[in-house]
C-alpha positions as CSV (number, residue, x, y, z in Angstrom):
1,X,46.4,-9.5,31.8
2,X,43.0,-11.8,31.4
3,X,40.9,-9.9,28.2
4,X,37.3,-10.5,29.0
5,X,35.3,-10.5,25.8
6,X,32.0,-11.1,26.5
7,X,32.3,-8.7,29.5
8,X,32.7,-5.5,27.3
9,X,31.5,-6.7,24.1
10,X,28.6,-8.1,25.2
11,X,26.1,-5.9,23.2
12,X,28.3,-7.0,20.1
13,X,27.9,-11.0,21.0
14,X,23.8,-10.5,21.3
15,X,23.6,-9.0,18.2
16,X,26.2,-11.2,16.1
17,X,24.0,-13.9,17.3
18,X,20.7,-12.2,16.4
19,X,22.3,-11.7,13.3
20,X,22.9,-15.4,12.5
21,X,19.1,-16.5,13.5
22,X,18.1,-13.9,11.3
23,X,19.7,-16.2,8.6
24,X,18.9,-19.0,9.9
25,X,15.4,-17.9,9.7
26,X,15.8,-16.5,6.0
27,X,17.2,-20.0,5.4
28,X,14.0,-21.5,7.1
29,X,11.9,-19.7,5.4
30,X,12.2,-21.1,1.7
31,X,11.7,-24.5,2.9
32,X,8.3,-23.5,4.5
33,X,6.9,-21.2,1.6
34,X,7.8,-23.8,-1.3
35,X,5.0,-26.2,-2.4
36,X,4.3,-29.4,-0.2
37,X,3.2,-32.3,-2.8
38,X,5.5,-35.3,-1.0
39,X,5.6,-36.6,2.9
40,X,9.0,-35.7,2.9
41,X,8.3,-31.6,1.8
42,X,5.9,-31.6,4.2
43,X,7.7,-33.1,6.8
44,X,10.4,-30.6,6.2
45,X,7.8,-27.6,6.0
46,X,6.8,-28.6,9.3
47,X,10.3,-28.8,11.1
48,X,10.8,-25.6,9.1
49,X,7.8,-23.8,10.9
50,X,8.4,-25.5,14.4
51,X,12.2,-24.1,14.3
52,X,11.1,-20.6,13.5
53,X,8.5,-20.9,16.1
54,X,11.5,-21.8,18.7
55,X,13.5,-19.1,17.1
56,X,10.8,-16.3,17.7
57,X,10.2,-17.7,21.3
58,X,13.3,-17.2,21.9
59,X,13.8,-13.8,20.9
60,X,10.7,-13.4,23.2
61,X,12.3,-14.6,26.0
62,X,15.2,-12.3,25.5
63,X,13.2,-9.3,25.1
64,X,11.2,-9.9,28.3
65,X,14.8,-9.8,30.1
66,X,14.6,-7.1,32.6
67,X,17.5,-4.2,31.7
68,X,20.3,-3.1,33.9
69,X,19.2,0.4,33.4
70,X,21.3,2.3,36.1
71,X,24.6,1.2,34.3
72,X,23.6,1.8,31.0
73,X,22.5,5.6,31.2
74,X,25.9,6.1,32.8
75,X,24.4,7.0,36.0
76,X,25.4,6.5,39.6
77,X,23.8,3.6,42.0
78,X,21.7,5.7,44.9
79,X,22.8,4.6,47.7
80,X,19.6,3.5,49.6
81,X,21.1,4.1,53.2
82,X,22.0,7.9,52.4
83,X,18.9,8.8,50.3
84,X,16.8,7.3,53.7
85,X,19.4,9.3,55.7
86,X,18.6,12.4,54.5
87,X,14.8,11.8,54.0
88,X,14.5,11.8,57.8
């Protein structure tokens, strides 16, 4: 028997990886807020913002990802050929 992870854990794998840009983000973060005075700290500051700029546009991406609505509230799929059916 074939275990499908991602299939049924799915929810689990978004947020495990939502959870790991979050500390990739609190990592980020001190780089970016520490005082600049050499090219290199700046440099890094910079990289620093531009990741968590890619980061957030990412998660922006994801949240604009339409839902599958019908199977999550548990309810049936309308079937579109009886519900016209029974209109006319």
């Amino acid at each position: 028997m074939r275990m499908r992870f991602f299939g049924r854990y799915g929810a689990h794998a978004f947020g495990t990886f939502g959870l790991l840009l979050m500390l990739v983000m609190a990592k980020l973060a001190r780089y970016e807020a520490a005082p600049h005075h050499t090219y290199p700290q700046r440099t890094r500051a910079w990289l620093a913002r531009r990741a968590m700029d890619a980061i957030g546009a990412f998660g922006w991406l994801v949240d604009q990802l339409p839902t599958r609505s019908s199977e999550r509230s548990g309810e049936p799929k309308l079937d579109r050929a009886r519900v016209n059916a029974g209109a006319a």
